[in-house]
N, C-alpha and C positions, 0 to 999 in steps of 0.2 A: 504494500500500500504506500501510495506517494504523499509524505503530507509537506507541508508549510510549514506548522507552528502547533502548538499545544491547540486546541478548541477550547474558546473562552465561553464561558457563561455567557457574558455581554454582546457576544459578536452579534453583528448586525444581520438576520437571516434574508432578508429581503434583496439587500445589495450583494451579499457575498456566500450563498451557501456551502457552497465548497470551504472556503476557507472557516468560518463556522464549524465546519465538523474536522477540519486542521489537514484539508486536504487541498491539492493544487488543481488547476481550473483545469486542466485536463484527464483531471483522475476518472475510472470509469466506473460504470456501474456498480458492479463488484466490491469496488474497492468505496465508494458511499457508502453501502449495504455494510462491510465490514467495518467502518468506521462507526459505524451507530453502532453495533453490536457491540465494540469495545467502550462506547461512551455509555452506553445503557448498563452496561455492568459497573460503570465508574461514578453514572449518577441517578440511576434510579431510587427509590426513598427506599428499597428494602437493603441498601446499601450505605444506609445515611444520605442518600441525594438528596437532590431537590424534584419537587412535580415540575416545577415551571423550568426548570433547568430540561427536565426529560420534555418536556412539549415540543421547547426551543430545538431539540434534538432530531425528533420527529420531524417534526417542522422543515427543518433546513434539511434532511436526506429525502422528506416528500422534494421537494423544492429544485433540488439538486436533478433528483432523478428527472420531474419535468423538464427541466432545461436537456438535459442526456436526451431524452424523449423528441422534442423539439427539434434537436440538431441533428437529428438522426442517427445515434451513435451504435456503429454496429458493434458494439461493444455491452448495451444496452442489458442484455442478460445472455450470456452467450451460453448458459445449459441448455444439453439438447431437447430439441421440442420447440427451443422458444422462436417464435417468429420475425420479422426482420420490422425496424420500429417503421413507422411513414416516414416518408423522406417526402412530401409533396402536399403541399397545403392543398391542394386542390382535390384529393384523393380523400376519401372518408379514414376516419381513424383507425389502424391497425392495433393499438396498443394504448393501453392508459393505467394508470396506478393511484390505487387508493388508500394514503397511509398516514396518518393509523384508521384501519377502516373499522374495527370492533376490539371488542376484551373478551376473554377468558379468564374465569374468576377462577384458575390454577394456574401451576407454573409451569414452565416452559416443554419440561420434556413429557411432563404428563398431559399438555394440551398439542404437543406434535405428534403422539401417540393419541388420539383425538382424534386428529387431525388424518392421521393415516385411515382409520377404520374411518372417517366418514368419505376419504378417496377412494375409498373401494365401493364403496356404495355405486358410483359418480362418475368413476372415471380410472384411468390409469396414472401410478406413479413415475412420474419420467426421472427423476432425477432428486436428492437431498441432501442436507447437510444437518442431522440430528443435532441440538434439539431448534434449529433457528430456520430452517428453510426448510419448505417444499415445493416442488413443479409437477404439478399433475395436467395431463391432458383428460379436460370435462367432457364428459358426451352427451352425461344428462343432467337433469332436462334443460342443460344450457352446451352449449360447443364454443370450445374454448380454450386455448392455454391459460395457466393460470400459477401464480408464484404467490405462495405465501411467507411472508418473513415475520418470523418469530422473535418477540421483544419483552427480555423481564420489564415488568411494570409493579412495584408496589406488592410481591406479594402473588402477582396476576399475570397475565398475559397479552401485552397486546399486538393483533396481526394486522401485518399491511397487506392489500393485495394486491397486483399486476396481473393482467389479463391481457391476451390477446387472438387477432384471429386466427384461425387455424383455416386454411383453403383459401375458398373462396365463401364460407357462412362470414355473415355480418358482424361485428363485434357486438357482442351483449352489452347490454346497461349493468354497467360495475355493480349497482344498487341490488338487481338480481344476483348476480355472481355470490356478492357478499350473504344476500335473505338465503340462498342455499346451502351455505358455509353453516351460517348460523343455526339455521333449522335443522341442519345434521348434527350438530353438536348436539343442540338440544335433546334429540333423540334418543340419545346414550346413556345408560344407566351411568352413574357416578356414582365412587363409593370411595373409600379410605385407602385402595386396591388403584384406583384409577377408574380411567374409561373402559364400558367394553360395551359388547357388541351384542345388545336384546336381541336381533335378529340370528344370533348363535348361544344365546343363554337362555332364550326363551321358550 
């Protein structure tokens, strides 16, 4: 990972997200992504953090990755599966990310174990990095690539999402992507054990 400079609290997310999370303007996707995961373990509150320091965090890796998005970076999420970003304002949206898109009221590896049994429901696993990321390709009842990155929060979990199109089907509204995230979670019995799978304990 390329950075700059330490990532300040103060930094200004608007003007400069990259350097915000202590990264140089042309760092890629990856390397945003992994730069939150080391700041979220540096400032989230089940760490002693701060909340508004972790927002600030979120905040400027959403921010960053639009700009990535934007410029076209084929860098963008380079696990296999994922799709190539738009390159053409004129062309309808190939890809879009939504982050922080929800919470998970557990922690990380118990809500990416979650997270796995409700891709099997949905779709297939392309690709992961336990317990912070997964790339599944959706089939139902949405089509779609889809990346989720996993972030201690307080105790909790919160996932970002990135979606994009698979062929030539439409890009879904993120809004659906995420109510099917959610709704499969829901699903899952939870227990002191973790997650598991009513439809195999039942």
């Amino acid at each position: 990972m390329r950075c700059t400079r330490p990532a300040l609290p103060g930094a200004i997310v608007a003007d400069d997200p990259f350097g915000a999370l202590g990264l140089d303007a042309d760092a890629s996707a990856d390397d945003v992504r992994s730069a939150r995961r080391m700041l979220a373990k540096e400032h989230h509150p089940d760490r002693g953090g701060d909340a508004d320091v972790m927002r600030a965090v979120n905040d400027a890796a959403a921010d960053a990755l639009r700009r990535l998005e934007r410029a076209g970076s084929p860098e963008i999420a380079p696990a296999p599966g994922r799709p190539a970003a738009d390159d053409g304002l004129d062309e309808p949206a190939r890809f879009t990310t939504d982050v922080p898109s929800f919470t998970v009221e557990a922690l990380p590896a118990e809500t990416f174990e979650a997270l796995v049994i409700v891709a099997s429901w949905f779709g297939d696993v392309l690709d992961d990095d336990p317990p912070y990321r997964l790339d599944v390709d959706l089939g139902s009842p949405v089509r779609c690539w889809c990346r989720l990155d996993l972030i201690p929060d307080a105790g909790a979990t919160t996932v970002g999402i990135s979606i994009g199109m698979l062929g030539d089907d439409p890009l879904p509204d993120i809004e659906l992507v995420r109510d099917v995230w959610v709704d499969g979670l829901n699903r899952l019995d939870w227990d002191d054990d973790g997650p598991t799978d009513p439809q195999r304990t039942g």
